[in-house]
C-alpha positions as CSV (number, residue, x, y, z in Angstrom):
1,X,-157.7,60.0,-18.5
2,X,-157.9,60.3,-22.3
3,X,-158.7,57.7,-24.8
4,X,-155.5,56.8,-26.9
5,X,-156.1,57.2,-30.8
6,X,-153.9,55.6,-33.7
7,X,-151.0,58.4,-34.4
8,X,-150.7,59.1,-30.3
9,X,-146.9,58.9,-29.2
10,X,-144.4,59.0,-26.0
11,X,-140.9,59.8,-26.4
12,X,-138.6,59.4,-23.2
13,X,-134.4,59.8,-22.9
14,X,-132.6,57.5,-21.1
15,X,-129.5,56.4,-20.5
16,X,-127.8,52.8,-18.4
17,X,-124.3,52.3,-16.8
18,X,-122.1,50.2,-15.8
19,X,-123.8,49.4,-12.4
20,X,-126.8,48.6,-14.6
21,X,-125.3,46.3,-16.6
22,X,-123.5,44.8,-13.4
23,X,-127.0,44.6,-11.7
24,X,-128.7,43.0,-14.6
25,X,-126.2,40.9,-15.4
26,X,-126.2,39.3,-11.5
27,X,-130.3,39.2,-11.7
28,X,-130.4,37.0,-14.7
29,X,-126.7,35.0,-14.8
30,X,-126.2,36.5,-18.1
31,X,-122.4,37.3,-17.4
32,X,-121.2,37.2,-20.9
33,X,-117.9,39.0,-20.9
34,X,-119.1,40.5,-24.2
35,X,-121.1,42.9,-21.7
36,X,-118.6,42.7,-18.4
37,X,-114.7,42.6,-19.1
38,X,-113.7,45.7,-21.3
39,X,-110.5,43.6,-22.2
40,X,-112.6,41.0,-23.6
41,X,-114.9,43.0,-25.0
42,X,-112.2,45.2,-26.9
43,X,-111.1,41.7,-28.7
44,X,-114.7,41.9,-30.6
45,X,-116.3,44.0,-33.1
46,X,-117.6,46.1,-30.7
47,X,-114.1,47.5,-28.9
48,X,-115.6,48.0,-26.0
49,X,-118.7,46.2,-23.6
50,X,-122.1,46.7,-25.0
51,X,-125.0,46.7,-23.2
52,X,-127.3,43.2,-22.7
53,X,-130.1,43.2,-25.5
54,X,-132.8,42.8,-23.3
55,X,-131.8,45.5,-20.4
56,X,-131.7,48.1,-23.6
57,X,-134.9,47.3,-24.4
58,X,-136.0,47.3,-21.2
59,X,-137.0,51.2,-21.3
60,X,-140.0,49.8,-23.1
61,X,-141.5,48.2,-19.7
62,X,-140.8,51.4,-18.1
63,X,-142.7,53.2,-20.7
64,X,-145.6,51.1,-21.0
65,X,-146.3,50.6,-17.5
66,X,-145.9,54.0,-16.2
67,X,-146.0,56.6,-18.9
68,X,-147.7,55.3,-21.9
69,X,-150.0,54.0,-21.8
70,X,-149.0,54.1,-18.1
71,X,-150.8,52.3,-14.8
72,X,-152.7,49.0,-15.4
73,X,-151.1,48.5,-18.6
74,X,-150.6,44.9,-19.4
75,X,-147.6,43.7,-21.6
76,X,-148.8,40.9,-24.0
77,X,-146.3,40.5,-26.5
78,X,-142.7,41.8,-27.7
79,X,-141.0,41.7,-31.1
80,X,-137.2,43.2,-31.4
81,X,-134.8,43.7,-33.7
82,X,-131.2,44.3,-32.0
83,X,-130.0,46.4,-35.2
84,X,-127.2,48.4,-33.4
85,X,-125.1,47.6,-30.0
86,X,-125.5,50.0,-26.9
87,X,-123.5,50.9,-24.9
88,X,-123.3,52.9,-21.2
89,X,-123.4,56.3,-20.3
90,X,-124.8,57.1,-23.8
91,X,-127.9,58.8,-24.2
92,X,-130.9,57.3,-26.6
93,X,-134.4,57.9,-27.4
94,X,-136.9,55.8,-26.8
95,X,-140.2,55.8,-29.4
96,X,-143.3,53.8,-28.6
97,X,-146.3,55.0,-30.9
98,X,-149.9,53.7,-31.7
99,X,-150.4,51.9,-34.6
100,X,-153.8,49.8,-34.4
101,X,-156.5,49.6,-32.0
102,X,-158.9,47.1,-31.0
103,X,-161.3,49.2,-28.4
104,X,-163.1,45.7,-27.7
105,X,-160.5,44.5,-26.3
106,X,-159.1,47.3,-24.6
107,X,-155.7,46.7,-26.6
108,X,-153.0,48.4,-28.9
109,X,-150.8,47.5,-31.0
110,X,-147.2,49.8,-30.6
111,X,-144.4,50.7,-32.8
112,X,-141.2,50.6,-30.7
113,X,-138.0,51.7,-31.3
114,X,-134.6,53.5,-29.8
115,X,-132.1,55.4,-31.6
116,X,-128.9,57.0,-30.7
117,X,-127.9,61.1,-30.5
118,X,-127.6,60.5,-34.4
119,X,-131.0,59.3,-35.1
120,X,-129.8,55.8,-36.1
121,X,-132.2,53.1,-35.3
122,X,-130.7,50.6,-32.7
123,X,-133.8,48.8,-31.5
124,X,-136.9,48.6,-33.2
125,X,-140.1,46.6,-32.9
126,X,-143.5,45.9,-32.0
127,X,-145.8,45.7,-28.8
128,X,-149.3,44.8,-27.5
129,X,-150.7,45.8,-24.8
130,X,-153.8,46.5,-22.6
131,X,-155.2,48.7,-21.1
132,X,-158.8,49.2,-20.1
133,X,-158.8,52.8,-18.4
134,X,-157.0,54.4,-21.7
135,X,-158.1,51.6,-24.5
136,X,-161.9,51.7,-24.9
């Protein structure tokens, strides 16, 4: 397996619906009608249900422990920034990218970030993580 370098990045499309949200909603009791009853949900800003924060950002745990930098990765920390709602059955781009290293540790530190079909920014943030077959 190659050694990751500053710069290196994985890009993955992805998509959620409703059953998703449904699903995610029942795992963690979240049940906010914000993400549940499009009536409710059509009363707010949004007009329609948006998708729970953290099962958007969720892609990111995908990413990380399969893909990039894939098996044996270890999450350490999250930072986010919910800047734009989501919502189901729309396809976004997920961004994670390099942007330190510590090779003693075996650990880097990851720009991450979705954005919609136009490119805006609707999740951004950092990671770290380890990873001691692609980090040394």
């Amino acid at each position: 397996m190659d050694n990751l370098q500053i710069g290196d990045r994985f890009e993955e499309i992805f998509s959620y619906s409703q059953q998703d949200v449904i699903a995610f909603a029942q795992i963690t009791g979240d049940n906010n009608p914000l993400h549940l009853d499009a009536n409710f949900a059509a009363q707010t800003i949004f007009k329609k249900p948006i998708i729970h924060g953290f099962l958007s950002a969720s892609v990111f745990s995908k990413i990380l422990g399969t893909a990039f930098p894939g098996n044996g990765t270890i999450y350490l920390s999250q930072n986010l920034q919910f800047v734009r709602p989501m919502f189901v059955d729309t396809s976004y781009k997920a961004l994670v990218q390099i942007k330190e290293l510590n090779r003693e540790k075996h650990q880097a530190e990851l720009s991450t970030r979705i954005t919609d079909s136009k490119g805006k920014v609707v999740i951004e943030g950092t990671a770290l993580v380890m990873n001691q077959s692609r980090i040394y």
